[in-house]
N, C-alpha and C positions, 0 to 999 in steps of 0.2 A: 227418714231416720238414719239412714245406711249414711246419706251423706254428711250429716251432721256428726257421728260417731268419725267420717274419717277425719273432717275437721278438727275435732278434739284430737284426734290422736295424733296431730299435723303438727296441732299448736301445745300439744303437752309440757314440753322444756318451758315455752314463754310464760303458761298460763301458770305452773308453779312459781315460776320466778316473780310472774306479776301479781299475784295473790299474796305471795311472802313478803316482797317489798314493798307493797298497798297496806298493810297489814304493819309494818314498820315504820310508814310514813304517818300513818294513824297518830303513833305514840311520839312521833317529832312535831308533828300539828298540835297536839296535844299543849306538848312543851313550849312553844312557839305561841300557840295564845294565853298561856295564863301568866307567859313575861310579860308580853304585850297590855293585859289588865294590870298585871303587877307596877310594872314600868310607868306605866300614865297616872296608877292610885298611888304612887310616891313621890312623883313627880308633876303631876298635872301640867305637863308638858307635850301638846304634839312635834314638834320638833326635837326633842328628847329622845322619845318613844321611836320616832321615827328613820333616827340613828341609829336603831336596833339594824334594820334592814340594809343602810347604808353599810354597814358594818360589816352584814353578811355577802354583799351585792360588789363591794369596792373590788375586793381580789378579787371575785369570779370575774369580773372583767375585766384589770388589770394581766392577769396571767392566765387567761383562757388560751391566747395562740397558743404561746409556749406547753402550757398544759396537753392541749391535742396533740402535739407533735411525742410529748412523752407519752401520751395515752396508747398509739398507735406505735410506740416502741413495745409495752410492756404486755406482760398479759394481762387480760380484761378480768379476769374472775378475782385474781390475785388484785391486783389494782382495785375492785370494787369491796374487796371484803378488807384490808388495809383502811381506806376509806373512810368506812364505814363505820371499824371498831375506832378511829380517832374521832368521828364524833361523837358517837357514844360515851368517849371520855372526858369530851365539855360536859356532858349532861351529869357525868359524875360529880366533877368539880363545881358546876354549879349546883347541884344538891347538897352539898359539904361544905357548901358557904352558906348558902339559906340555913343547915342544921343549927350551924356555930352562930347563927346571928349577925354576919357579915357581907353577904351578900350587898353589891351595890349593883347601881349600872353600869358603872364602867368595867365593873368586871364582864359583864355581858357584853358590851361591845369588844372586848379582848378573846372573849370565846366563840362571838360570831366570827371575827377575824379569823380563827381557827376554821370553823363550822365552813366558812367559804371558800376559803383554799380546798377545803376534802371535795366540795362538791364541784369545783375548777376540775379537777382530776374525776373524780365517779363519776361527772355527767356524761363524757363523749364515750367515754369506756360504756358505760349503760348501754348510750345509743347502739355503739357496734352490737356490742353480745347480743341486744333484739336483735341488730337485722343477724346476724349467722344462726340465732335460732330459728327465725321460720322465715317459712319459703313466701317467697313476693307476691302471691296471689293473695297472702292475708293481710296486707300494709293497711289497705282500708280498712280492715275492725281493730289493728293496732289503735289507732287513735283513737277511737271510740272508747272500747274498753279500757285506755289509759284513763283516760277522760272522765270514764265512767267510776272506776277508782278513785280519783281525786274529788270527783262530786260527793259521793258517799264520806269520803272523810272532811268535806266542808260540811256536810250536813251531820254527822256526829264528831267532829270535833268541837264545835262550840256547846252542841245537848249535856256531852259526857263530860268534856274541860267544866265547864260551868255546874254541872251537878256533883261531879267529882270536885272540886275547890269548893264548894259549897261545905260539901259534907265531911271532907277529909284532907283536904288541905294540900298544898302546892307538895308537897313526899310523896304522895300517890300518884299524882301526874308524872313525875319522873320515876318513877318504879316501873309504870305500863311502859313508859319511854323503854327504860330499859328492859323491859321484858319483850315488847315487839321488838329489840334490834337481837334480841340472843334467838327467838325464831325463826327470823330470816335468816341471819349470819349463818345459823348450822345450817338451814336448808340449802344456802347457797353453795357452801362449802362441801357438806357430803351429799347431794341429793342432785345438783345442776351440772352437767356438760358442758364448756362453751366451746365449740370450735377452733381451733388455731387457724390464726390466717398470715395477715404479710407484715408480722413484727418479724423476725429475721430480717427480711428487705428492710425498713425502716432502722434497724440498727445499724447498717453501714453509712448509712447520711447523718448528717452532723445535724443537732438539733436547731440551729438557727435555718438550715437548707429544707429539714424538715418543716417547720416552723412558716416558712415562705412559702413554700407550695398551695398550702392552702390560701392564701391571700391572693397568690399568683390565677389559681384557680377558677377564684370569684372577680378577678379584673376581666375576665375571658367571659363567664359566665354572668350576661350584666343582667339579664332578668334575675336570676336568683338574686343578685346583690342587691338589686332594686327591692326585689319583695322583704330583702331584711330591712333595708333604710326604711321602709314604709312600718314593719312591726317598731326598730327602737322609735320610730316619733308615736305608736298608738302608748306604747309601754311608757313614755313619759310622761303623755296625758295619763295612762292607769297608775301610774305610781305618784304623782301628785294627787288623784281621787285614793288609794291604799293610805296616805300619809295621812288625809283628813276624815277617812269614815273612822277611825274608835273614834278621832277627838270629837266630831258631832254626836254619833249615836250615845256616847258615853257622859256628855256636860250637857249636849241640848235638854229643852225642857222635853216631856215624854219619853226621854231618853236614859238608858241605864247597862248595867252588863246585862243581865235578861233580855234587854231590847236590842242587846250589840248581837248577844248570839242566836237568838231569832231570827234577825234579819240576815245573817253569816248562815243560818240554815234554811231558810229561801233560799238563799243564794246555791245553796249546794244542793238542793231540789231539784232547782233550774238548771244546773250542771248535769246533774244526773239522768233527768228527761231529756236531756240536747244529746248525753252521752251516748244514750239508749238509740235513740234516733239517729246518730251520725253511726251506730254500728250498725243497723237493720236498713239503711240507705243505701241505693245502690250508687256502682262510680259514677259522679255527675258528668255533663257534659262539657261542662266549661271549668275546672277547679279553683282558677284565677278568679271568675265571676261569684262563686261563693265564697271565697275570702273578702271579697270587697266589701258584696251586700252580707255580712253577716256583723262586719265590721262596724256599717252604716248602721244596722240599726240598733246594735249593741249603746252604739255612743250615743246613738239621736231619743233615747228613752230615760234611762236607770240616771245616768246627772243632773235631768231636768227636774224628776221624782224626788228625788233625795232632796233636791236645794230648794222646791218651793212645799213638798210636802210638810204636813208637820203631824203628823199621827204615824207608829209603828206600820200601818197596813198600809198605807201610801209607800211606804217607804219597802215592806216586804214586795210590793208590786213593782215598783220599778228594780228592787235587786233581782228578781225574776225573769223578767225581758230584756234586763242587763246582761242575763250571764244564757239563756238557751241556747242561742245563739253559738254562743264561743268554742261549744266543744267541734259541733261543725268547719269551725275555720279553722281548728287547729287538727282537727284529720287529717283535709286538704291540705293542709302547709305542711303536715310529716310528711303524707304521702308523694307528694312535688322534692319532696328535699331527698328522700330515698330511692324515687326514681331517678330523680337527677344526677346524686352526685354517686361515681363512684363508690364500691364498698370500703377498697382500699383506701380509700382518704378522706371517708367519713369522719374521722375523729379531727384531723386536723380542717378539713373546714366547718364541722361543727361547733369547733372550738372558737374559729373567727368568728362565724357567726354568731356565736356569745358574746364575744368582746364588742360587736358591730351591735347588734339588736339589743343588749340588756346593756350596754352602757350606761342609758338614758334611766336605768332605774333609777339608781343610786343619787344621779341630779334630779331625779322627780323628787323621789321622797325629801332628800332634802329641802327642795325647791318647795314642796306642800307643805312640811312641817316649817318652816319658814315662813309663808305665807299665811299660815293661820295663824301663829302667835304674833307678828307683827305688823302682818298689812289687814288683813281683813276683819278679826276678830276687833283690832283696836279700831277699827275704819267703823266697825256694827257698833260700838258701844260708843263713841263720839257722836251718833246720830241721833237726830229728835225724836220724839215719839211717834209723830206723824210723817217723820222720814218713807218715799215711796221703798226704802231697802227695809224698813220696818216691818211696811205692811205685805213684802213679797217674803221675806228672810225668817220674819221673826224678830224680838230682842234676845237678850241675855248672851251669858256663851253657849259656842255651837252654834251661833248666828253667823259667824264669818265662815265657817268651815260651808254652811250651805250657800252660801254667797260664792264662796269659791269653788264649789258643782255649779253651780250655774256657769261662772264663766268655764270651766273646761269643759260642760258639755259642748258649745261654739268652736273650741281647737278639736276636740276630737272630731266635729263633722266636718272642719274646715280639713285636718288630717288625711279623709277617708276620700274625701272628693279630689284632691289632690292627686293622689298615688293613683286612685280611679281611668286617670288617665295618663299614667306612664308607661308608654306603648311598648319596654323593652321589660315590664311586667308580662305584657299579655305574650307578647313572643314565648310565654313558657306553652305556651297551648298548643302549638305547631310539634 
């Protein structure tokens, strides 16, 4: 008991901060999927809809370097609460377009563009402030309990999004939106510490020299670099599967918003039990070997389920064995990237590492919503009725969308087997 009391009081600054801003991200998830219904019921378009992300995904990896190199000038606190309140002012403006009856989607794509830049800037800043608030024996349940947070609001973000738009309409969702950012915001601003560290140093370098270092960094450090090339090729494969689960759950037959966010709450079940478990786990022995095999069978389950199932429970079963997994691999990958790099230059190679590993969003999603409105979906509905893609797929739409999990479930294992054996990966083990 003694030791768990001094636990808590070890991790106090984090556990505020991550409770406030879990609690904050609630009401952005919130807002985040009832565009995403809105966007597809006005458009019935996956590729459309899919744009939403692109939108938000383009500058975070465009001006991520540059971004870390200014992160790691500035102060973090200041920097995250800045941020923070300019999103909060898409959510305004897009609430003040939905009142007046104006609301389109290209205005959304204009405010993602906003929404992505802040998070280009808040995300390395995030990072540092954990690591100066607690001390490095806790990096292991960091992840966990991030993890653990993000489960829980996959798993009430589509219950509450969905019963809230049911009952009261897209003004309420952006109301919580805005009421979980005004309780963190204060908590942050009068309630959190961040430590000062080496922005003074950082302001004497010029921000392109700043900017380099971190790339310089990762040309020296080839395992690290290696384990990010291996995350952007999985993130390509997830973000072409991101692009095509509403258009299936949403048009297949058995399929509807009740059945998108059902299965969106498996999903964040199964987050939440991996999350639990990657915090109550002790440190493995190999952290490389659990990235791999958590990888492996993340991918080799939940695309196969989704693309030949054709009933709700087939399909909450594979988002289940899809997602337990993940919180585990992404403990090990903080904790490899925290021990690894430097504090001081966290932000700027965190930032590459943005630009390096989430690149491949932005062409996923395109690349999915693409692929469902004109290769595959037209490919299912050209076919006979006794077609073998019939009797594995299904007809109607939302036939091509499961066509198209089945083939990425083959690149994600071909993905995982791959990187499996790039030996300047495992060299992080030594």
């Amino acid at each position: 008991m003694k030791n768990y009391k001094n636990t808590l009081l070890e991790m106090r600054t984090f556990l505020l901060l991550w409770i406030t801003q879990a609690f904050s991200g609630l009401g952005s998830s919130m807002t985040s999927y009832a565009l995403v219904v809105w966007s597809y019921s006005q458009e019935g378009s996956a590729l459309k809809t899919a744009l939403l992300m692109v939108c938000s995904y383009a500058p975070y990896v465009i001006f991520s370097i540059f971004a870390g190199a200014l992160s790691d000038r500035w102060d973090k606190k200041k920097t995250m609460l800045v941020c923070d309140t300019i999103a909060a002012a898409t959510t305004v403006v897009t609430l003040i377009l939905l009142q007046k009856g104006q609301l389109q989607i290209w205005h959304l794509y204009l405010l993602n563009v906003v929404i992505g830049l802040m998070n280009t800037v808040q995300q390395p800043a995030s990072e540092v402030a954990v690591t100066r608030v607690l001390p490095e024996k806790h990096y292991q349940k960091v992840g966990g309990l991030r993890y653990f947070s993000n489960a829980l609001n996959s798993i009430l973000t589509p219950i509450i999004a969905t019963a809230v738009l049911g009952l009261a309409g897209m003004n309420v969702v952006f109301a919580f939106d805005l009421f979980t950012f005004t309780v963190a915001f204060l908590v942050l601003a009068f309630a959190i510490r961040i430590p000062k560290g080496g922005e003074k140093v950082q302001k004497q370098e010029s921000l392109r020299t700043s900017a380099k270092q971190g790339i310089v960094y990762l040309k020296k450090e080839r395992g690290i670099l290696d384990l990010i090339f291996f995350l952007a090729a999985i993130n390509l494969v997830a973000s072409v599967y991101d692009a095509a689960f509403p258009a299936m759950l949403l048009s297949r037959e058995g399929g509807s918003e009740k059945v998108l966010g059902m299965v969106n709450a498996v999903i964040g079940i199964s987050t939440l039990a991996g999350s639990i478990l990657a915090s109550l786990m002790k440190t493995p022995k190999s952290r490389v070997r659990v990235i791999c095999n958590c990888l492996l069978f993340s991918m080799s389950f939940e695309n196969f389920m989704l693309a030949l199932g054709r009933t709700p429970p087939v399909w909450c079963i594979g988002g289940f064995l899809g997602w337990i997994a993940i919180p585990l691999m992404n403990t090990n990958l903080d904790a490899i990237m925290r021990l690894k790099v430097p504090e001081e230059m966290q932000g700027r190679v965190y930032s590459v590492r943005n630009s390096f590993q989430f690149f491949t969003i932005p062409v996923g999603y395109f690349l999915g919503g693409l692929l469902v409105d004109k290769v595959f979906e037209p490919l299912m509905a050209a076919c006979s009725s006794d077609s073998i893609l019939i009797r594995l797929f299904g007809q109607g739409k939302g036939s091509g969308a499961a066509f198209l999990f089945f083939v990425i479930a083959f690149a994600g294992i071909a993905v995982c087997l791959y990187f499996r054996h790039d030996k300047h990966i495992w060299e992080l083990e030594k």
